[in-house]
C-alpha positions as CSV (number, residue, x, y, z in Angstrom):
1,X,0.0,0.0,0.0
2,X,2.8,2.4,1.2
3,X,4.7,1.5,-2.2
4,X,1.5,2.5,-4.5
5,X,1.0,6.2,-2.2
6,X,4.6,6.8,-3.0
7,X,4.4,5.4,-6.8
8,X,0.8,7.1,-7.8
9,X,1.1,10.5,-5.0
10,X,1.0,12.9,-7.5
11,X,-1.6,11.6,-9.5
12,X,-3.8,11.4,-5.6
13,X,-3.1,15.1,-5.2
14,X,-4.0,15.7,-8.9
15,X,-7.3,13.8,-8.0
16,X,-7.6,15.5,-4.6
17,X,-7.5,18.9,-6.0
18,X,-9.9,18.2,-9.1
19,X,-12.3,16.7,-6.5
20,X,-12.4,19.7,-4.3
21,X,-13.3,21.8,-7.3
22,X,-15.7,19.5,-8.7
23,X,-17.7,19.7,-5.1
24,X,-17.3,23.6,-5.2
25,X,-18.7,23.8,-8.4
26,X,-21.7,21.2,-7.8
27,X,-22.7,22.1,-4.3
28,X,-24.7,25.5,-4.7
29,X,-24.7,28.1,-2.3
30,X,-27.7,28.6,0.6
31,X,-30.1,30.7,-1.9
32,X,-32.9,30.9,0.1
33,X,-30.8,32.5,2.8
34,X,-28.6,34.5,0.3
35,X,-32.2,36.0,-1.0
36,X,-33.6,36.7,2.9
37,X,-30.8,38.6,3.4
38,X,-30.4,40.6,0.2
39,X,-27.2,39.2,-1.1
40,X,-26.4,38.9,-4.5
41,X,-27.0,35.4,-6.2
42,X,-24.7,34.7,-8.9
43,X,-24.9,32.5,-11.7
44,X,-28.3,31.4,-10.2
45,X,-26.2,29.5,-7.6
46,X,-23.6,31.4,-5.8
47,X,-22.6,33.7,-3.4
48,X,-20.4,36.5,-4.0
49,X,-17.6,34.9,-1.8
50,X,-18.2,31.5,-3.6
51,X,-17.8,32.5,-6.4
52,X,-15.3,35.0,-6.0
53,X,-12.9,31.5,-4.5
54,X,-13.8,29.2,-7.4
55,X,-12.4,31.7,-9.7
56,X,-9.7,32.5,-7.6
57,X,-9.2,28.3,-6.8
58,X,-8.7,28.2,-11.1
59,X,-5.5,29.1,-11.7
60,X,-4.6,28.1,-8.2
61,X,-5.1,24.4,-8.8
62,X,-3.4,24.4,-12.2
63,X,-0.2,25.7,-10.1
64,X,-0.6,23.3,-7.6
65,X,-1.4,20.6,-10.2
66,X,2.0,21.7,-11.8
67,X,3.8,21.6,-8.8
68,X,3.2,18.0,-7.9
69,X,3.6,16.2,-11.0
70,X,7.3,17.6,-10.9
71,X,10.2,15.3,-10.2
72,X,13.3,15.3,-8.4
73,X,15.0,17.0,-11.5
74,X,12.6,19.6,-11.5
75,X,11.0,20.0,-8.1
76,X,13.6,22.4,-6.6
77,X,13.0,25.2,-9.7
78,X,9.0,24.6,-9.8
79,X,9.0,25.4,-6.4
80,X,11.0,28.3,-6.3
81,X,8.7,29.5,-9.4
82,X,5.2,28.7,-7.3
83,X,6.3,30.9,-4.3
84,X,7.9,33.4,-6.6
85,X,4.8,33.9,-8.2
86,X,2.8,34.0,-4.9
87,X,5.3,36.2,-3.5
88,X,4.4,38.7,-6.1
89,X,0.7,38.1,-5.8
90,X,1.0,38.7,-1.8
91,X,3.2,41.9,-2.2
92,X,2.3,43.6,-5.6
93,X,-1.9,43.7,-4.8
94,X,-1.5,45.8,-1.5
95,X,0.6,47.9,-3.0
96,X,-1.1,48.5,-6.2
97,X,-4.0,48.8,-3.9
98,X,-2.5,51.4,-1.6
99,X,-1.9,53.0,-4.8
100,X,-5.3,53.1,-5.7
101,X,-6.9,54.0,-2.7
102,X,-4.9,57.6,-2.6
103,X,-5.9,58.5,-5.8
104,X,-9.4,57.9,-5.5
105,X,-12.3,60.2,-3.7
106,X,-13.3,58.0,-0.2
107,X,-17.1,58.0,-0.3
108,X,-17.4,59.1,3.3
109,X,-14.5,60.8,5.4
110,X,-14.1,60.5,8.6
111,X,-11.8,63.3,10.7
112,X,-11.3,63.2,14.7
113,X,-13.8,66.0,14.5
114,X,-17.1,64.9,12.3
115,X,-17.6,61.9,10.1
116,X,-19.0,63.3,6.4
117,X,-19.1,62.6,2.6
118,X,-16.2,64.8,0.5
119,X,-17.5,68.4,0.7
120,X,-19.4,70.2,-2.6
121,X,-20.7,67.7,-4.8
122,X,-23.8,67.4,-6.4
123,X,-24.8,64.1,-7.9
124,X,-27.7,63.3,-10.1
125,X,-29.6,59.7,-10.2
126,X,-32.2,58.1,-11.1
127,X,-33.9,56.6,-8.2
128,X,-35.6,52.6,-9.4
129,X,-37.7,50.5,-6.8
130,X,-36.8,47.0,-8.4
131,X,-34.9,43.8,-7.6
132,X,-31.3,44.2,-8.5
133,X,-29.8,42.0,-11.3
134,X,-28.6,39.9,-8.7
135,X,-31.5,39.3,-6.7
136,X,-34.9,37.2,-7.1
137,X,-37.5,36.2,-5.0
138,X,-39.4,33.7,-6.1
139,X,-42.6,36.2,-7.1
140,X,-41.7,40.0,-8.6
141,X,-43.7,43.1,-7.7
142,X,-43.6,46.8,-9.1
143,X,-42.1,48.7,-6.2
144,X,-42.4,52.6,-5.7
145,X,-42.7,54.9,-9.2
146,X,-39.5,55.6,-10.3
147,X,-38.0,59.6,-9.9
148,X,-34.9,61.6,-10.6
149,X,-32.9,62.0,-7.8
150,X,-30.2,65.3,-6.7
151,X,-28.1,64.8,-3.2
152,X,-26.2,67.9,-2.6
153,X,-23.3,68.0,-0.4
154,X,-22.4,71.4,1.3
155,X,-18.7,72.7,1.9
156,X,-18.7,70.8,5.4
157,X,-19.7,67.6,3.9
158,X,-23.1,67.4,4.9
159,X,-26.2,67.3,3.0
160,X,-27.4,71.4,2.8
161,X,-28.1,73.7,-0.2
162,X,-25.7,75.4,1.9
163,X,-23.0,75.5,4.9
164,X,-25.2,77.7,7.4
165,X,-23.2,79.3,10.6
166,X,-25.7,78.8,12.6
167,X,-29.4,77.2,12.7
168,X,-32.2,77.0,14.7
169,X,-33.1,73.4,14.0
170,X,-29.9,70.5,13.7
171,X,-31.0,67.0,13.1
172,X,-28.3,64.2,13.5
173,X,-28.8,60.6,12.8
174,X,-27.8,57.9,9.7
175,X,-29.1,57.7,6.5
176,X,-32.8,58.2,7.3
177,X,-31.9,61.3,8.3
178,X,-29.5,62.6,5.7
179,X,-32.3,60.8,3.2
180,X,-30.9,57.9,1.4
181,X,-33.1,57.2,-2.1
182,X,-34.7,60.8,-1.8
183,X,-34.1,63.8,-3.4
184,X,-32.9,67.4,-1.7
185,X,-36.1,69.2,-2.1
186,X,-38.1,65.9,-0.6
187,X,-35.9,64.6,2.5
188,X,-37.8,65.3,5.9
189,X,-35.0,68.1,7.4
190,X,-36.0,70.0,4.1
191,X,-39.8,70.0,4.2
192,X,-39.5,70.6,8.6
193,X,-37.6,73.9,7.3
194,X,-40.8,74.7,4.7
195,X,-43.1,73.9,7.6
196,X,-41.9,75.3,10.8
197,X,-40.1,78.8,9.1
198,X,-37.3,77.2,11.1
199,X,-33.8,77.3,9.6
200,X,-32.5,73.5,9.6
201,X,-29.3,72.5,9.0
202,X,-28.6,68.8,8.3
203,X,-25.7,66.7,9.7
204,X,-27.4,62.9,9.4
205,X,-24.6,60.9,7.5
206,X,-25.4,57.7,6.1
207,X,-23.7,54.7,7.9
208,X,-22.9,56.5,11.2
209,X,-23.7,55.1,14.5
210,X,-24.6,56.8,18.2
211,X,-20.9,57.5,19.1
212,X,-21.0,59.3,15.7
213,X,-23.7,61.6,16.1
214,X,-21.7,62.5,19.7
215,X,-19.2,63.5,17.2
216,X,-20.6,65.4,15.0
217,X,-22.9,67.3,17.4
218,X,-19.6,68.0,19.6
219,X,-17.2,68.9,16.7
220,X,-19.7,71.0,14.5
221,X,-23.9,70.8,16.1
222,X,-23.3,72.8,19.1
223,X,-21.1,75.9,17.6
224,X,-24.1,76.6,15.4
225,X,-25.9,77.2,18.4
226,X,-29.7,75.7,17.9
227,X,-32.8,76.0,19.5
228,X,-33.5,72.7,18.7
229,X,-31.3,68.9,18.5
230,X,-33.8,66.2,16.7
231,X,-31.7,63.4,16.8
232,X,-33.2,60.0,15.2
233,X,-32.5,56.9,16.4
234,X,-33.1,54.3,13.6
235,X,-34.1,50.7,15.1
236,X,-32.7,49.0,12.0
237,X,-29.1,50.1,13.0
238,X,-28.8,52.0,16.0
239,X,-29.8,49.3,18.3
240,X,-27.4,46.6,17.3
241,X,-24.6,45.4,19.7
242,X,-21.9,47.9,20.3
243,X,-17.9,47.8,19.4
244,X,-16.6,47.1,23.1
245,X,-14.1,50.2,23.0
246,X,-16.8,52.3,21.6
247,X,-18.6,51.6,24.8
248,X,-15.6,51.3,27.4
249,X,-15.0,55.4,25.9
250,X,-19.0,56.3,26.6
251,X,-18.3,55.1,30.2
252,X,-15.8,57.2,31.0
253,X,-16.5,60.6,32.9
254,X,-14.4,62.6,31.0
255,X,-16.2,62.6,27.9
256,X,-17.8,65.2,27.8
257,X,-19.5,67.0,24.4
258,X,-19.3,70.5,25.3
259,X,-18.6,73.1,28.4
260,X,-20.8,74.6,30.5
261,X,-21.7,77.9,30.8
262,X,-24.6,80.2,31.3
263,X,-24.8,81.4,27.8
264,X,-24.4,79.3,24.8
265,X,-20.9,78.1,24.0
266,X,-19.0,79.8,20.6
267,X,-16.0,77.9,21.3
268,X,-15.7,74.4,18.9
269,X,-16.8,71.4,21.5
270,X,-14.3,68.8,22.5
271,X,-12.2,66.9,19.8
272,X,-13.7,63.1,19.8
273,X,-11.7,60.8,18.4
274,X,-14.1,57.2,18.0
275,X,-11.9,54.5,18.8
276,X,-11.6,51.3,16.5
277,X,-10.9,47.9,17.6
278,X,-8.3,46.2,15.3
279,X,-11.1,43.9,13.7
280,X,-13.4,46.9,13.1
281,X,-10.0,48.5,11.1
282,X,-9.2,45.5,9.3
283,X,-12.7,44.8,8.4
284,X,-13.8,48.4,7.3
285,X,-9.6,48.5,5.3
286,X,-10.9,45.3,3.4
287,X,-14.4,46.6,2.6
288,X,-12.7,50.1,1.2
289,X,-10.8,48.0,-1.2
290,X,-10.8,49.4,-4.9
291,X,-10.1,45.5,-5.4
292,X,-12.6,44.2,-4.0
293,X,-14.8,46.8,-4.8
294,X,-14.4,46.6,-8.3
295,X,-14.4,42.9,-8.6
296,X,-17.6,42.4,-6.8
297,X,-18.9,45.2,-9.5
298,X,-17.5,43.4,-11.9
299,X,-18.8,39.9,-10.5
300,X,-22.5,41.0,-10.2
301,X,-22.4,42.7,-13.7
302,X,-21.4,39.9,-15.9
303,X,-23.0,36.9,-13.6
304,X,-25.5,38.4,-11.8
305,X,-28.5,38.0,-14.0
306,X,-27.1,34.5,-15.2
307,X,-29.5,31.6,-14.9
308,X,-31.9,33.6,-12.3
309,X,-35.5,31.9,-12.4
310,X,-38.3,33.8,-14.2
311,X,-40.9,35.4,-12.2
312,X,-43.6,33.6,-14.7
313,X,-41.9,30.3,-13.0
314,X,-41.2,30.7,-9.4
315,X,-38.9,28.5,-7.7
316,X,-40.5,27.9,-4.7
317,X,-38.4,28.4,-1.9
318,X,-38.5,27.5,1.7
319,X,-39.4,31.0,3.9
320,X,-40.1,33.0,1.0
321,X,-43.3,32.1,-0.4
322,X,-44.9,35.2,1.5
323,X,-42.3,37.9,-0.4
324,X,-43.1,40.3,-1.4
325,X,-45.8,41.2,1.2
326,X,-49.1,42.8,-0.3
327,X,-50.1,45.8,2.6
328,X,-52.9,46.9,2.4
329,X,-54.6,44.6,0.8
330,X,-57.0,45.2,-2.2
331,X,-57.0,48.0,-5.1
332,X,-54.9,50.2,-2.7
333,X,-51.9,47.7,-2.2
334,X,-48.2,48.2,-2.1
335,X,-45.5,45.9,-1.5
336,X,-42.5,45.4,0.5
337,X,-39.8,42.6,1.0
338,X,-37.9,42.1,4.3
339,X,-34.9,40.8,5.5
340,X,-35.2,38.4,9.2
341,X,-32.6,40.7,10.9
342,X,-34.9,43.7,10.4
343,X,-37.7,41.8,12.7
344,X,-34.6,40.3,14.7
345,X,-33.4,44.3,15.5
346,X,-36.5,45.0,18.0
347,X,-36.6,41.8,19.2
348,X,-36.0,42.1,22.6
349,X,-36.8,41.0,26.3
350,X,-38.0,43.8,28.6
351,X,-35.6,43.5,31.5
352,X,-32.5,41.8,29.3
353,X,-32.5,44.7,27.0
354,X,-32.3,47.3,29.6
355,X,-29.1,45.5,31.2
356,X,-27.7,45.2,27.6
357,X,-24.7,46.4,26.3
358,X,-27.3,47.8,23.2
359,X,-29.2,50.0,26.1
360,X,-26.0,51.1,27.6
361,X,-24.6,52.2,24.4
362,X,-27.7,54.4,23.6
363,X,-28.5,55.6,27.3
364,X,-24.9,56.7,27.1
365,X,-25.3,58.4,23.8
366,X,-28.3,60.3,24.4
367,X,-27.3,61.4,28.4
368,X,-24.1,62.8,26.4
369,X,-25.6,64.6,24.2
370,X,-28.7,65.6,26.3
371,X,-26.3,67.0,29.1
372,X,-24.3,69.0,26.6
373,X,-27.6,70.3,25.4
374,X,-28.3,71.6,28.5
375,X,-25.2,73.1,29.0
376,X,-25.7,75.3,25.8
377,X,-29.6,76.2,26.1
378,X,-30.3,73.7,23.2
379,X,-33.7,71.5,24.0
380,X,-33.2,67.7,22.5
381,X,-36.0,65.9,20.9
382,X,-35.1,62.1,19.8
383,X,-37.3,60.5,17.1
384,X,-37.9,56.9,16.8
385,X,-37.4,55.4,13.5
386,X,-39.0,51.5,13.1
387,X,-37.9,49.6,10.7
388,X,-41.1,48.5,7.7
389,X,-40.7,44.9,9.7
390,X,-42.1,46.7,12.7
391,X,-44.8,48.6,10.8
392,X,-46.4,45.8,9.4
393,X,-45.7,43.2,11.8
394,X,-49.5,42.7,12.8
395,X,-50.7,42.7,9.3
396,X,-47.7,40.2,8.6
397,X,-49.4,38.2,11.7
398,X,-52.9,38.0,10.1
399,X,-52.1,36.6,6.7
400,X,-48.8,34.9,6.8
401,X,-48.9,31.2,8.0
402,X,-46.9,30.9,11.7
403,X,-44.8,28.0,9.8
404,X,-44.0,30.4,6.9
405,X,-42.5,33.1,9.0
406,X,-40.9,30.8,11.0
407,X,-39.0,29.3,8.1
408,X,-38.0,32.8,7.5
409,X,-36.7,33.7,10.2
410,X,-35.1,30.2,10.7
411,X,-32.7,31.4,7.9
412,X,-31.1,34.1,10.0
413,X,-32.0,33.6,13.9
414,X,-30.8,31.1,16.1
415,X,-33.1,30.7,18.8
416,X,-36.6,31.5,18.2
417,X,-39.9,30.3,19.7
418,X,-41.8,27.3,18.0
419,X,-44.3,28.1,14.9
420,X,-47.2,28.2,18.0
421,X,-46.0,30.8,19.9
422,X,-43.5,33.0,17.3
423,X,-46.4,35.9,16.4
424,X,-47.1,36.1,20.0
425,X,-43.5,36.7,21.1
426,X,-42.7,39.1,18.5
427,X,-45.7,40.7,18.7
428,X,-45.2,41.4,22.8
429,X,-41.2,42.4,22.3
430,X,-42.0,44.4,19.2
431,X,-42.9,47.4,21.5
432,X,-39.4,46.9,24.0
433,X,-37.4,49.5,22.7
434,X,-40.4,52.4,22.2
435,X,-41.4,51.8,25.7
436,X,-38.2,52.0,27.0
437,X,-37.1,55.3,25.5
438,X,-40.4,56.8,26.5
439,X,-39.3,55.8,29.8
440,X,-36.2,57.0,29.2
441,X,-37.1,60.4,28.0
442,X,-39.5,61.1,31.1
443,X,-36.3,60.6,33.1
444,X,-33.9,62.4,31.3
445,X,-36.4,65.2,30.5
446,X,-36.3,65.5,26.6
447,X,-39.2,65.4,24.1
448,X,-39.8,62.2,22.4
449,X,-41.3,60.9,19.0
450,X,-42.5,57.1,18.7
451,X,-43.4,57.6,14.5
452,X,-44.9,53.5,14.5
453,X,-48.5,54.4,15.0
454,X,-48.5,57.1,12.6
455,X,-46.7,55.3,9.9
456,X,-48.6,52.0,10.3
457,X,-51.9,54.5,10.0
458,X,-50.8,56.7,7.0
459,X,-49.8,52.6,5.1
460,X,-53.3,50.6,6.2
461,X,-54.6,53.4,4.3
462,X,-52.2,52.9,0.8
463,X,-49.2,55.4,1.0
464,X,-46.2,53.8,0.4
465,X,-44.1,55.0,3.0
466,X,-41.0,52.8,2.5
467,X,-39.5,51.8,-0.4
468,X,-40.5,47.9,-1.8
469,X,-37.1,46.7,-2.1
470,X,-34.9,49.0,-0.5
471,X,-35.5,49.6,3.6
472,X,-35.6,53.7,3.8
473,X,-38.8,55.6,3.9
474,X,-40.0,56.7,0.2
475,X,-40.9,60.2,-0.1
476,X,-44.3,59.9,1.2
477,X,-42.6,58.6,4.0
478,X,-40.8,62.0,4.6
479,X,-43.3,64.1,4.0
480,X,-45.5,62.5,6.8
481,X,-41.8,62.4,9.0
482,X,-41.9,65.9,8.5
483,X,-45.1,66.9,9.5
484,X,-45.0,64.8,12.8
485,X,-41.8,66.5,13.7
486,X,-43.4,70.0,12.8
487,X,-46.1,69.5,14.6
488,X,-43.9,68.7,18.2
489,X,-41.5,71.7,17.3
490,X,-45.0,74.1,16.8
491,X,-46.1,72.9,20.2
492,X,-42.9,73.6,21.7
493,X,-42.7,76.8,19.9
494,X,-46.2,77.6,21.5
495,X,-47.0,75.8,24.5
496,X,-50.3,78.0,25.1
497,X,-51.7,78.3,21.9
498,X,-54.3,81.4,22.5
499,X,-58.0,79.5,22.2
C-alpha cells in the first residue's frame, strides 16, 4: 500500500484537487438565505464569496497541479517558481491597492472632529424601486414609481443647499436622516424647514452610529448654536450590539460634548476621536478596497443576471413564499420585502434589553448629548425610526402562516420560539425598545417621538411609505416624518396656543 501512495502520490493530489473543485462547483450556495438577506446570487447559484474562491481556486489548482507532477529534476526550480509567483501576488496587490486608494475620492470621510461625505458635490440619479440583477425572489412586484434623484453635499460635507453658521433646528442621525433614495427638495430636514419657518441645517450621514452623532454634534452641532437637536434613532441600525471600546470610551467621565456655561458656548466642542478595535480596522480597510470593490462590480455585472429563475416560473423556496408582502390589501396595495434581521433588530426582552450592552450604548449616547444640550440652552427631541418589519408586523401576523415566518426567520435567527408561539413573542417584544425610550425620556427630561403608530396608519390606508425593495422611507414617507416633527417643534414653539 505504502509502495502505491509513494508510486501514484502525484496523481492522488492531482485527483484530490480536481475533487475539491468539482464539489465547489456542484454544491450551490444557501439561496434561500442568500435571497432573505439581500445578497447577491450569482450564476443562479452562488454567493459573491463563492464565487469569487472558485475563480480565484482556477489558476490556483493548475499551479498546484503543476507543482506536484514535478520530479526530483525539477521540483527544486518549480518550487522556487510557485512561491515566486505567490510572493508577487501577496506583495504587488497591496501595493497597487495602496496605490489606488490615494488616488481615489473615499465615499465618506471620517476626521477626529465629524464623520461626512467629501465636501461640494452634487450628484444626479435616477432613483428605481426594483430587484437588482442579482437578486430574485421567487414572485416579482412593481415597487415605488421611479424619480430623478439630486443629493447635494455642502462645503462641510453634509447634505445642505448650503454650509449655514448657525441654525435653529440641527438634526443628527444615519441615512434616514440625511435621506438615502430621496431627493434634496423631498428629504424630511427640508420640508420641517418649509413647515416650521425654522432654519434646519442637516448633519445625518449615512452609515454613522450613536458615538457618531456625539461626534458630530460635539465637533460641529453645538457651535451653530440651535434651538432645537432632533436626533433619530433608527431601530434598524442603532440598536445593534456595540464595538466594546466604543462603549468602554462612553463610560468614561471625562467625555464630555461641550462646556458649560450660562450662555451658549462659541467655542468648537471637545475633539472626539471614536476609537476602533483592530477587527473593526481591518474589516472596514478590506471593505474600502478598490479591489474588491471593483471585482464584486464586476462579478455582479457579468454573472448576476445568469441563470436567475423567471418570475412567470417561481422556484419555490422554503421562507419565501410570502415575499413580497401585499399591505394593504386590495386595489390600494403596495408591497414590500424584508430581511429576518430587520424583525430580529426590536426583538428584545424587557428586563434583558435594559441590562444590555445595546441599552447602555444608547442611554450613554443620548445622556451625552442631552447633558451637553443643557449646558448650551439647546432643547433635544429624539425621534424613533421602526424599521417596515415593525410597521407591518400585525398585518404580517394575520395573513402569513406561523410556519411560513418561522422558516424565515429560521434562515437568520438562532433561537426563536416554535411556529405556536413566534407571532405572539414578536408581537409582545415588538414594543421593548419604544417603551423603554419613552421611559427614558421622562427621566432624562427631553421630548420624544414614537413615528410606529403614525406610519402604520398613513400605510393601512395605501401610502407607500418605504420603499419595496430597499428599507428607507420613500418620499411619502418624509413628508408624513416631516409633518409629525413639525407638529412637536410648533407645540414647543407655543406651548399656550391662545384659544
Amino acid at each position: 500500500m505504502t509502495n502505491f501512495f509513494q508510486s501514484n502520490w502525484s496523481k492522488i493530489c492531482v485527483a484530490i484537487i480536481a475533487l475539491a473543485n468539482a464539489v465547489l462547483w456542484i454544491v450551490p450556495s444557501n439561496l434561500p438565505k442568500l435571497i432573505s438577506r439581500s445578497r447577491p446570487v450569482l450564476l443562479g447559484r452562488y454567493s459573491v464569496e463563492r464565487l469569487t474562491l472558485l475563480i480565484f481556486l482556477i489558476p490556483l489548482s493548475i499551479l498546484l497541479i503543476w507543482l506536484v507532477s514535478s520530479n526530483k529534476k525539477n521540483i527544486k526550480v518549480r518550487l522556487f517558481k510557485f512561491f515566486a509567483v505567490l510572493s508577487v501576488f501577496l506583495i504587488g496587490i497591496p501595493i497597487i491597492d495602496a496605490i489606488v486608494r490615494i488616488q481615489r475620492t473615499p465615499r465618506y470621510v471620517e476626521t477626529g472632529k465629524t464623520y461626512h461625505r467629501p465636501p461640494d458635490q452634487n450628484i444626479k440619479i435616477r432613483i428605481e424601486d426594483v430587484p437588482k440583477a442579482d437578486f430574485h425572489l421567487p414572485v416579482s412586484k412593481d415597487g415605488y414609481p421611479s424619480f430623478d434623484c439630486s443629493l447635494t453635499v455642502d462645503s462641510r460635507g453634509f447634505r445642505n443647499q448650503t454650509a449655514k453658521e448657525s441654525c435653529d433646528v440641527l438634526t443628527i442621525g444615519d441615512s434616514f436622516v440625511e435621506g438615502s433614495r430621496v431627493s434634496d427638495e423631498d428629504i424630511w430636514p427640508a420640508l420641517l424647514e418649509k413647515e416650521t419657518n425654522l432654519s434646519v441645517y442637516n448633519i445625518g450621514m449615512s452609515g454613522s452610529s450613536p458615538l457618531q452623532y456625539c461626534n458630530n454634534f460635539s465637533g460641529l452641532g453645538i457651535t451653530l448654536k440651535p434651538k432645537y437637536l432632533i436626533c433619530m434613532l433608527y431601530e434598524g441600525n442603532d440598536f445593534r450590539d456595540p464595538p466594546r471600546v466604543e462603549l468602554d470610551y462612553l463610560e468614561k467621565k471625562e467625555t464630555n460634548l461641550g462646556k458649560a456655561s450660562v450662555e451658549k458656548s462659541s467655542a468648537p466642542a471637545q475633539n472626539i476621536e471614536i476609537p476602533k478595535s483592530f477587527s473593526k480596522k481591518m474589516r472596514d480597510y478590506f471593505k474600502s478596497s478598490p479591489f474588491i470593490i471593483a471585482g464584486k462590480k464586476i462579478l455582479i455585472d457579468k454573472f448576476g443576471a445568469v441563470n436567475l429563475p423567471k418570475s412567470s416560473e417561481p422556484e419555490p423556496m422554503k421562507g419565501l413564499s410570502w415575499l413580497p408582502f401585499a399591505f394593504p390589501e386590495g386595489e390600494k396595495e403596495k408591497y414590500y420585502t424584508f430581511e429576518p434581521k430587520r424583525f430580529l433588530s426590536f426583538y428584545f426582552e424587557k428586563e434583558k434589553f435594559l441590562s444590555s450592552n445595546v441599552w447602555k450604548y444608547i442611554s450613554l449616547s443620548i445622556v451625552k448629548m442631552k447633558s451637553a444640550c443643557d449646558k448650551n440652552g439647546i432643547r433635544m427631541i429624539v425621534v424613533y425610526a421602526p424599521t417596515a418589519a415593525n410597521v407591518i408586523l400585525p398585518a404580517i401576523a394575520g395573513k402569513v402562516p406561523p410556519g411560513e415566518f418561522y422558516d424565515f426567520m429560521s434562515l437568520k435567527a438562532g433561537e426563536i420560539p416554535p411556529k405556536s408561539e413566534i407571532y405572539a413573542d414578536f408581537l409582545a417584544k415588538s414594543d421593548v425598545i419604544e417603551t423603554s425610550l419613552v421611559d427614558f425620556s421622562k427621566e432624562q427630561k427631553f421630548e420624544f417621538i414614537d413615528l410606529k403608530s403614525s406610519l402604520r396608519e398613513k400605510m393601512e390606508k395605501g401610502d407607500q411609505c418605504y420603499f419595496t425593495y430597499d428599507q428607507h422611507w420613500s418620499p411619502d414617507g418624509h413628508k408624513l416624518v416631516s409633518e409629525i416633527i413639525s407638529k412637536k417643534i410648533k407645540e414647543m414653539e407655543n406651548p399656550n396656543p391662545s384659544r
